[in-house]
PARO-41457 format. One line per field, with one value per residue (C-alpha): residue number from 1; x, y, z. Coordinates in nm, 2 decimals. Each point is the difference from the previous one (the first is absolute). Layout:
num <- [NUM|...] $
x <- [X|...] $
y <- [Y|...] $
z <- [Z|...] $
// end
This chain:
num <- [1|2|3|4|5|6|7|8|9|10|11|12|13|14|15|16|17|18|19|20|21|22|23|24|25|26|27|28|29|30|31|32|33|34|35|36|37|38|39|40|41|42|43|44|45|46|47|48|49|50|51|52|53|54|55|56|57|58|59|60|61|62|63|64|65|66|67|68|69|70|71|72|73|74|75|76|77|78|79|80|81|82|83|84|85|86|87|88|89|90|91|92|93|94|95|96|97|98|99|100|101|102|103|104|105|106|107|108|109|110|111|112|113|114|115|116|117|118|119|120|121|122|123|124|125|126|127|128|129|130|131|132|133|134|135|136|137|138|139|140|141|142|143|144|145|146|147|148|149|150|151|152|153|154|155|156|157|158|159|160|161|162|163|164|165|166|167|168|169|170|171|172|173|174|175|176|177|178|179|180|181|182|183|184|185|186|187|188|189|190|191|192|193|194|195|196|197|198|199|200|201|202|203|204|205|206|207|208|209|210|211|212|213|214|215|216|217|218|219|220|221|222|223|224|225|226|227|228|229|230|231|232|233|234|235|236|237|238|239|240|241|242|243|244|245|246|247|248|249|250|251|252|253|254|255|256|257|258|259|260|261|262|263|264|265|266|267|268|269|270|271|272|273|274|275|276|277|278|279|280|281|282|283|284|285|286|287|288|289|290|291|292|293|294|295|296|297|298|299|300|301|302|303|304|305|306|307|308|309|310|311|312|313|314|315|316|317|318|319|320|321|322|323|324|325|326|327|328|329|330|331|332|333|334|335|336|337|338|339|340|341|342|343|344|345|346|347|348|349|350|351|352|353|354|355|356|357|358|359|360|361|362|363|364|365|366|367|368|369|370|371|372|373|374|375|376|377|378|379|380|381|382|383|384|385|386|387|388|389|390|391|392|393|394|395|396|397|398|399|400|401|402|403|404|405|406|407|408|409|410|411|412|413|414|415|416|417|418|419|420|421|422|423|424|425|426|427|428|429|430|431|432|433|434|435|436|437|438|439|440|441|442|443|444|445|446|447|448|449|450|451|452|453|454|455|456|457|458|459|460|461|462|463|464|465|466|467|468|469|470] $
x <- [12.73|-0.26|0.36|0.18|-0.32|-0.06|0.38|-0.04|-0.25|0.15|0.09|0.44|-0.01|-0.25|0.21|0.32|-0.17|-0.16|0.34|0.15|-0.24|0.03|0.37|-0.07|-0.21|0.29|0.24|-0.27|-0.02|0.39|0.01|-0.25|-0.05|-0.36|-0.25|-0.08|-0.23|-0.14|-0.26|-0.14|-0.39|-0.31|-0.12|0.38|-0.03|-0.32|0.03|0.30|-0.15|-0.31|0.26|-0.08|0.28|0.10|0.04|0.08|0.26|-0.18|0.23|-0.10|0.32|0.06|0.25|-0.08|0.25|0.32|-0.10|0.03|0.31|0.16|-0.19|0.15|0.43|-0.11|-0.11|0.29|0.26|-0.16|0.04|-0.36|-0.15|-0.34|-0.24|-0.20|-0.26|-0.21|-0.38|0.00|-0.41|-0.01|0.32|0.12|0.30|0.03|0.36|0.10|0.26|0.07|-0.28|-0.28|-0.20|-0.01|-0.24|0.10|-0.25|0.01|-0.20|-0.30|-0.35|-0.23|-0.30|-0.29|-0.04|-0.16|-0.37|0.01|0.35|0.18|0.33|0.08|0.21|0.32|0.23|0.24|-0.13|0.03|0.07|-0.37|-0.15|0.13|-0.14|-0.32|-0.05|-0.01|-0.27|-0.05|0.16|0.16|0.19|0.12|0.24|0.37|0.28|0.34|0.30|0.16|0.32|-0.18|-0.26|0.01|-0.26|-0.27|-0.32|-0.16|-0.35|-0.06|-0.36|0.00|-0.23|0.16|0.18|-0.39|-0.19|0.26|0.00|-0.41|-0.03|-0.18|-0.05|0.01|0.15|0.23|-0.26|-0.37|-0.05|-0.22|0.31|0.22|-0.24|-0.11|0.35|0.11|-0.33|0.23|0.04|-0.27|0.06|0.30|-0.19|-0.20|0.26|0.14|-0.37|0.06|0.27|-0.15|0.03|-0.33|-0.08|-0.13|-0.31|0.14|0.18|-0.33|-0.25|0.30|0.04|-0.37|-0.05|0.33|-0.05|-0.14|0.43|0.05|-0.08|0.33|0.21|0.16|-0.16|0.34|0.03|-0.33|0.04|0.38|-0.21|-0.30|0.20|0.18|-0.27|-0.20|0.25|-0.24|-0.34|-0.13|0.15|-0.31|-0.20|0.29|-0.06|-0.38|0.11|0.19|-0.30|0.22|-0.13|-0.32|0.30|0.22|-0.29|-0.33|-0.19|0.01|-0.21|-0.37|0.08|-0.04|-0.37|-0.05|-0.27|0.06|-0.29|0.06|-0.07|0.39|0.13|0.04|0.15|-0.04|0.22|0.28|0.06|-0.01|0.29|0.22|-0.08|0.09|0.37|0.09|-0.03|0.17|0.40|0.16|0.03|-0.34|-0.13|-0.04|-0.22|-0.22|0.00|-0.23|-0.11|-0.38|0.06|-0.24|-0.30|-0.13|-0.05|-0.18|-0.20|-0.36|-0.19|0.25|0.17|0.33|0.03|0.28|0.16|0.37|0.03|-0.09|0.29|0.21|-0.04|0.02|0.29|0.22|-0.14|0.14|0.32|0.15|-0.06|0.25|0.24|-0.01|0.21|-0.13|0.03|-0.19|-0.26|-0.03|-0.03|-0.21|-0.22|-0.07|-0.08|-0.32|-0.13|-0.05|0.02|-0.34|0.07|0.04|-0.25|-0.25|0.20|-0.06|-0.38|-0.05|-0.11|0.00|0.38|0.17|0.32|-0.03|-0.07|0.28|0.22|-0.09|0.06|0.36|0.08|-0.15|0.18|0.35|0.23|-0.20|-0.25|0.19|-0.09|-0.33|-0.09|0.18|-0.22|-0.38|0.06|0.17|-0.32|-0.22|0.14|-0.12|-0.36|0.00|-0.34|0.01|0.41|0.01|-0.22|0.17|0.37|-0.14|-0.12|0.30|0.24|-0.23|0.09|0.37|0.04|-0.17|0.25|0.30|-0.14|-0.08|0.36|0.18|-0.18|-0.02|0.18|-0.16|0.09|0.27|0.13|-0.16|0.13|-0.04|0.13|-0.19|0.23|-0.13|-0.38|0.09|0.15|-0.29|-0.27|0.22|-0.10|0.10|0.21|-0.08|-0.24|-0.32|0.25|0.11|-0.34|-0.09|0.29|-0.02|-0.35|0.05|0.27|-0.23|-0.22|0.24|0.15|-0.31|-0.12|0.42|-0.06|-0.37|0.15|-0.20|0.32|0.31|0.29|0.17|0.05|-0.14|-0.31|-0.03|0.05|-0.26|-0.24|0.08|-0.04|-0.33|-0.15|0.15|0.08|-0.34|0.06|0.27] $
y <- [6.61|0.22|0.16|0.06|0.20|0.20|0.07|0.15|0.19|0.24|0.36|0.00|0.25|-0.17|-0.31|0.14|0.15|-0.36|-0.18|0.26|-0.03|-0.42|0.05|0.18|-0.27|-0.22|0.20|0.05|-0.33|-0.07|0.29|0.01|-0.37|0.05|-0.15|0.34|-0.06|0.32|-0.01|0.27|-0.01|0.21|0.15|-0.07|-0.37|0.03|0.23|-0.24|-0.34|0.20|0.10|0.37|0.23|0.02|0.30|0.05|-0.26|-0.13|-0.26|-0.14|-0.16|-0.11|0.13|0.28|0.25|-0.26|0.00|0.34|0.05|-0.29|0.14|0.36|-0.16|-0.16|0.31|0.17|-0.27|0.04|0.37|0.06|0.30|-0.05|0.19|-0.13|0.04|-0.15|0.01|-0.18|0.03|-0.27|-0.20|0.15|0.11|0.16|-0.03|0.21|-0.14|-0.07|0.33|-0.23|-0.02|-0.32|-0.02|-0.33|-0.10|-0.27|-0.26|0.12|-0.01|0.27|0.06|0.30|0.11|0.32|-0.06|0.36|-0.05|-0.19|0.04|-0.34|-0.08|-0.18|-0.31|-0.24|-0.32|-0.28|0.00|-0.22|0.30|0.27|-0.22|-0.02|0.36|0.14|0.10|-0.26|-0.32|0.12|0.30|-0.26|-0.28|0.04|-0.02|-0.13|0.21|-0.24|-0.24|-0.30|0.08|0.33|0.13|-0.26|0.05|-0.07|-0.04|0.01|0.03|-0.31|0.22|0.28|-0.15|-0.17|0.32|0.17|-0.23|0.00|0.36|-0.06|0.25|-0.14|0.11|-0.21|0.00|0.03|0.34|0.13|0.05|0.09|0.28|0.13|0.06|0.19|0.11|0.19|-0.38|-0.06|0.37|-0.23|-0.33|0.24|0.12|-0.40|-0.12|0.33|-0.18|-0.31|-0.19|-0.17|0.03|-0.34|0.03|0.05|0.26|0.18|-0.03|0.09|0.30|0.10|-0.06|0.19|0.31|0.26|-0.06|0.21|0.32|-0.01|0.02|0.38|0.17|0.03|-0.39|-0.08|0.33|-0.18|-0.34|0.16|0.15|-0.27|-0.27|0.31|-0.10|-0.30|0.05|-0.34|0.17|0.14|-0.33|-0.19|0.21|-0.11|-0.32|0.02|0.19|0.32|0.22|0.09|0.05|0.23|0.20|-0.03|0.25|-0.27|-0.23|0.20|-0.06|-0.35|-0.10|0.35|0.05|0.20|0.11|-0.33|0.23|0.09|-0.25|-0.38|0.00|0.08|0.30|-0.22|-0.23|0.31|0.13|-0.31|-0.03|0.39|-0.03|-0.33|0.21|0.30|0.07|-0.06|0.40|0.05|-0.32|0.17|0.25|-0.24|-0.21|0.31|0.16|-0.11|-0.06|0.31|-0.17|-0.15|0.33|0.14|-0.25|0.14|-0.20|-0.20|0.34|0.10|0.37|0.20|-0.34|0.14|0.25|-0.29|-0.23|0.25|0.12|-0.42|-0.03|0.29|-0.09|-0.34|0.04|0.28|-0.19|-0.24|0.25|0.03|0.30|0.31|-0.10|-0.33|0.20|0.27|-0.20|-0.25|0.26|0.12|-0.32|-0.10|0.31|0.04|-0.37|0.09|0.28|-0.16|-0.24|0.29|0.19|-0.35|0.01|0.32|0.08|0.33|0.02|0.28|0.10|0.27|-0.26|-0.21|0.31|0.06|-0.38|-0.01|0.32|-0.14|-0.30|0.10|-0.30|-0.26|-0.02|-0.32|-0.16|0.09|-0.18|-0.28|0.02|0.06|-0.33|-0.22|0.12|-0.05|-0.35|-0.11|0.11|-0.32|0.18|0.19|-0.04|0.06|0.25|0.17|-0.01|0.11|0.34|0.06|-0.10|0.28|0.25|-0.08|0.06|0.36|0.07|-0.07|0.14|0.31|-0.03|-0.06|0.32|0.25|0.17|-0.11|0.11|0.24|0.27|0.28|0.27|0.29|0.10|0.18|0.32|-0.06|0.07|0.28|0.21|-0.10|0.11|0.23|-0.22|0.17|-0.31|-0.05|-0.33|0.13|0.04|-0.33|-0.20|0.22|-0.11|-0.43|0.01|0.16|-0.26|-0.32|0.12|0.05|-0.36|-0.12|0.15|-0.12|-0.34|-0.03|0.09|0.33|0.27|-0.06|-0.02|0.30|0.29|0.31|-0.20|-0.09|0.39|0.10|-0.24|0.09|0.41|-0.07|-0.28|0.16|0.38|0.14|-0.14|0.19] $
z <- [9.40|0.20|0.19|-0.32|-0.15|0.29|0.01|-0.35|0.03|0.27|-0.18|0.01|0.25|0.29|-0.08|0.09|0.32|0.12|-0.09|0.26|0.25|-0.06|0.10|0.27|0.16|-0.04|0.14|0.31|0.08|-0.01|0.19|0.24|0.06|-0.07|-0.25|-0.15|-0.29|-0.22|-0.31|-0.23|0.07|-0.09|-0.33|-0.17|0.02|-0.12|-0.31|-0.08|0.02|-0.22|-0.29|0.11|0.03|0.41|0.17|0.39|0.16|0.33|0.22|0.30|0.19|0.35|0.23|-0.18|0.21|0.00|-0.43|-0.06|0.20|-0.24|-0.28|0.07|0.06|-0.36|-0.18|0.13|-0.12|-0.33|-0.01|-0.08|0.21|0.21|0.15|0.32|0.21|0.26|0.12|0.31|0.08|-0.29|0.00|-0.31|-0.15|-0.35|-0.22|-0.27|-0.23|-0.37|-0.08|0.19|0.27|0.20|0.33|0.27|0.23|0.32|-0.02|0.15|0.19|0.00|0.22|-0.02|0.35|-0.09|-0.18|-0.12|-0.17|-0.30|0.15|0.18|0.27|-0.14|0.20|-0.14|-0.15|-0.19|-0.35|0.00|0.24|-0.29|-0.33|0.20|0.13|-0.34|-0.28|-0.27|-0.04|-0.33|0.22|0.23|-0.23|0.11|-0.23|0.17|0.03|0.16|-0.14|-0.01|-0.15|-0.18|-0.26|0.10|0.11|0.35|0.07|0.36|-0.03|-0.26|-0.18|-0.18|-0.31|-0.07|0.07|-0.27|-0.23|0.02|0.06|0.25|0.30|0.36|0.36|0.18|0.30|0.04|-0.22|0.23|0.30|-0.31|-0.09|0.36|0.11|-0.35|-0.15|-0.29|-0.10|-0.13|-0.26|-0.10|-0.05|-0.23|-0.25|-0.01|-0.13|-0.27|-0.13|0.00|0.34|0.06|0.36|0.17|0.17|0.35|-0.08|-0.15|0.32|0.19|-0.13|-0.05|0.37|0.11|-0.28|0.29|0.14|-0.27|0.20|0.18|-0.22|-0.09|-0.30|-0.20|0.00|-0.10|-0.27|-0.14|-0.06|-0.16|-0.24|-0.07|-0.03|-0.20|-0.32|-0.09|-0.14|0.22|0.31|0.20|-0.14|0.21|0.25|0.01|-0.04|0.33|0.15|0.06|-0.19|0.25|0.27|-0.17|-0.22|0.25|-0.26|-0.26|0.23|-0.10|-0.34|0.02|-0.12|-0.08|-0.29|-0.29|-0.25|-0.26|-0.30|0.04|0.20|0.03|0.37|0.34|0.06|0.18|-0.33|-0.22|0.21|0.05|-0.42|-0.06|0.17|-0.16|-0.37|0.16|-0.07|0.38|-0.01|0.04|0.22|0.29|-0.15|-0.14|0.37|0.13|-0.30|0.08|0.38|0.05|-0.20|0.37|0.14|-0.33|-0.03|-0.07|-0.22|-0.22|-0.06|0.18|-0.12|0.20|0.05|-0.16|0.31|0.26|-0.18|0.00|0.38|0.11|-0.23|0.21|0.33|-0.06|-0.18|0.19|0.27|-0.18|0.00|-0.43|-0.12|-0.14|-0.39|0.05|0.16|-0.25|-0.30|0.15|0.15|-0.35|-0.19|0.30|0.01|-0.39|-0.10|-0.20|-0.15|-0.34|0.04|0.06|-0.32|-0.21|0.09|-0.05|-0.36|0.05|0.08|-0.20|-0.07|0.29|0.28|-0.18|0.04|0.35|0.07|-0.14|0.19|0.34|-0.05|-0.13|0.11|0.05|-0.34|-0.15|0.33|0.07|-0.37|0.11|0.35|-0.19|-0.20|0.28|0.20|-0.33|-0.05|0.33|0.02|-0.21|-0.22|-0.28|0.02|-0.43|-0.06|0.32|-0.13|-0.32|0.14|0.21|-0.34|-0.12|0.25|0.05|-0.38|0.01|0.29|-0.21|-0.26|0.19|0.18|-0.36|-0.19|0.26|0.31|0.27|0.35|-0.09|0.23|-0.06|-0.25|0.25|0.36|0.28|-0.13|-0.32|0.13|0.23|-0.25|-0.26|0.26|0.24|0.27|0.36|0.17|0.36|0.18|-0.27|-0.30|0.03|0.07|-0.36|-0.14|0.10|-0.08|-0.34|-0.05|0.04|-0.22|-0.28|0.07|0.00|-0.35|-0.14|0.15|-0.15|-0.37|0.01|0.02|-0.17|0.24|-0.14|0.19|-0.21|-0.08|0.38|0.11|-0.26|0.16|0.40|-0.15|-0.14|0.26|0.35|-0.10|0.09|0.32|0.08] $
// end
């Protein structure tokens, strides 16, 4: 029964590539008088004992180089066209037939002779040695390509199918060698307890004790699995959980037990954080991750005034650093350095439509997402939460309001021409500081709602403000 479902659950087109590669083992063995024996392993046979769509064919066979040469004279009877090519550092060959990509590895040992490196040192194995050398049990159940037993499952470590079944999240040895030879494991074991893996307590002292391994691995791998695990809310909260989080963002650590004045806040700067990105849409986690990580060097009294610049100068050290691209930084950069902007608006009761205007203009692009920042950050102070959403509700509706009625931000009605021929400026380095500084003070008065955006009123305003200056 358990063979038959398995069977039947493999999309039509895998299917018809593993009932080729199961003939090929047969013909192998006739051939090469050898007990050749291949399986598909990894993250398919996972996905597909889970009821989760598969992805990337994995086989592990022995013999592997006799195999492929029977694998090859069988693709080419068939008259289907492949594609090959082989990495011989790691034992691997990679097929291309039927518009997929299959990857064969030998059964295989690995060793980490390098303490500064990830990359191990690869010989042939047992098929024991090759369940055993990898992550998590649940990344190391075989399923049989073979004749006799095709479609069905093999547990080697005799823990897999349990650990599956129960979620659970455990290494096939001692985490803690698991870990210290592939610190970017433990990133992994972190996006399998986001989808709901619970990771046995081994596993969790194993990597809290190993997290510092995480400095030698190359910024772009550790950038690829933040941004992945960044697509759950509970992500950086796993991460804690794991005790990573102090080794791959050190300026989080002063936050912890940090004080803030109880009058606004319920939590120590480090919960308020870890509370702020869980709210957050996965756009903007990151910006709430360091959006108070300035507060311990501002920290005068119970107040933190000129945190924002602090945040945002930790922030870039640290993720360009990580190699980020220019966009993530940009916008990113933005949202920690005037996260309070609207929560210094809301309290405000002074707040006209002028600072409103000048607001919406300093923030074109990004004002939907700063409100959705202010009450993420207002929701977890954890005090005065109602009355807070309430005032920024208030503000937020002024802005559209202000947004829906009037031209805010507009491009200006006038050229520099325009004000050289109205005040028969000279052009030349004096002409045209005259002329820019002429222009900011009419976009300031259009953007402020005091001068119409139209281009006769706008002339008769530069004639009568700047004329007698020149």
């Amino acid at each position: 029964m358990m063979k038959m479902s398995i069977c039947s659950t493999i999309p039509t087109g895998d299917a018809e590539i593993l009932g080729i590669i199961k003939d090929a083992v047969f013909a192998a063995r006739k051939t090469m008088k050898k007990n050749i024996k291949c399986y598909l392993v990894g993250g398919y046979v996972r996905d597909l004992l889970s009821g989760v769509k598969p992805k990337d064919i994995d086989c592990v066979c022995s013999y592997l180089d006799d195999f492929i040469r029977v694998l090859e004279d069988l693709l080419v009877s068939m008259d289907i066209k492949y594609d090959k090519a082989t990495y011989a550092t790691f034992g691997t060959m990679l097929m291309k037939f039927l518009g997929k990509d299959i990857e064969f590895v030998m059964p295989r040992k690995e060793s980490y002779r390098n303490y500064g490196s990830r990359n191990p040192t690869v010989s042939a194995g047992t098929f024991n040695d090759d369940a055993y050398r990898r992550d998590f049990t649940i990344n190391a159940i075989y399923l049989s390509l073979n004749p006799e037993n095709f479609c069905e499952p093999v547990d080697l470590t005799g823990k897999g199918l349990q650990d599956l079944v129960e979620k659970n999240l455990d290494t096939p040895i001692d985490p803690g060698i698991t870990f210290d030879a592939d610190p970017l494991r433990m990133l992994r074991a972190a996006r399998f307890v986001v989808k709901g893996f619970d990771p046995t307590k081994r596993v969790i002292l194993a990597s809290r004790k190993t997290a510092t391994r995480l400095s030698i691995i190359v910024p772009e791998r550790i950038q690829e699995e933040l941004k992945k695990g960044a697509a759950s809310p509970i992500y950086f909260n796993v991460l804690e959980r794991l005790g990573l989080i102090d080794a791959l963002f050190p300026e989080l650590t002063p936050l912890r037990g940090l004080k803030q004045a109880p009058k606004y806040h319920a939590f120590d700067a480090f919960t308020h954080t870890m509370k702020t990105i869980e709210c957050l849409p996965e756009r903007m986690r990151f910006a709430g991750l360091y959006h108070d990580t300035g507060k311990f060097k501002t920290n005068v009294d119970g107040t933190f005034h000129g945190h924002e610049d602090i945040s945002l100068s930790l922030f870039k050290k640290r993720f360009n650093a990580l190699k980020f691209p220019r966009d993530f930084m940009y916008y990113n950069e933005h949202v920690i350095q005037h996260h309070d902007a609207i929560l210094q608006l809301s309290t405000d009761a002074r707040s006209s439509d002028r600072a409103i205007r000048r607001f919406i203009v300093k923030h074109q692009g990004y004002v939907d997402d700063m409100f959705i920042f202010a009450k993420c950050d207002k929701r977890a102070h954890g005090v005065g939460v109602k009355e807070g959403i309430r005032l920024i509700n208030e503000i937020e509706k002024r802005v559209k309001y202000i947004l829906e009625t009037t031209s805010v931000a507009q491009k200006l009605a006038i050229t520099g021409n325009d004000i050289i021929n109205a005040l028969s400026i000279d052009e030349g380095r004096k002409g045209n500081a005259m002329i820019g500084q002429i222009k900011r003070d009419v976009k300031q008065k259009v953007d402020d709602g005091d001068l119409p955006n139209d281009k006769e009123m706008i002339l008769k305003y530069i004639i009568a403000t700047h004329g007698k200056a020149c």
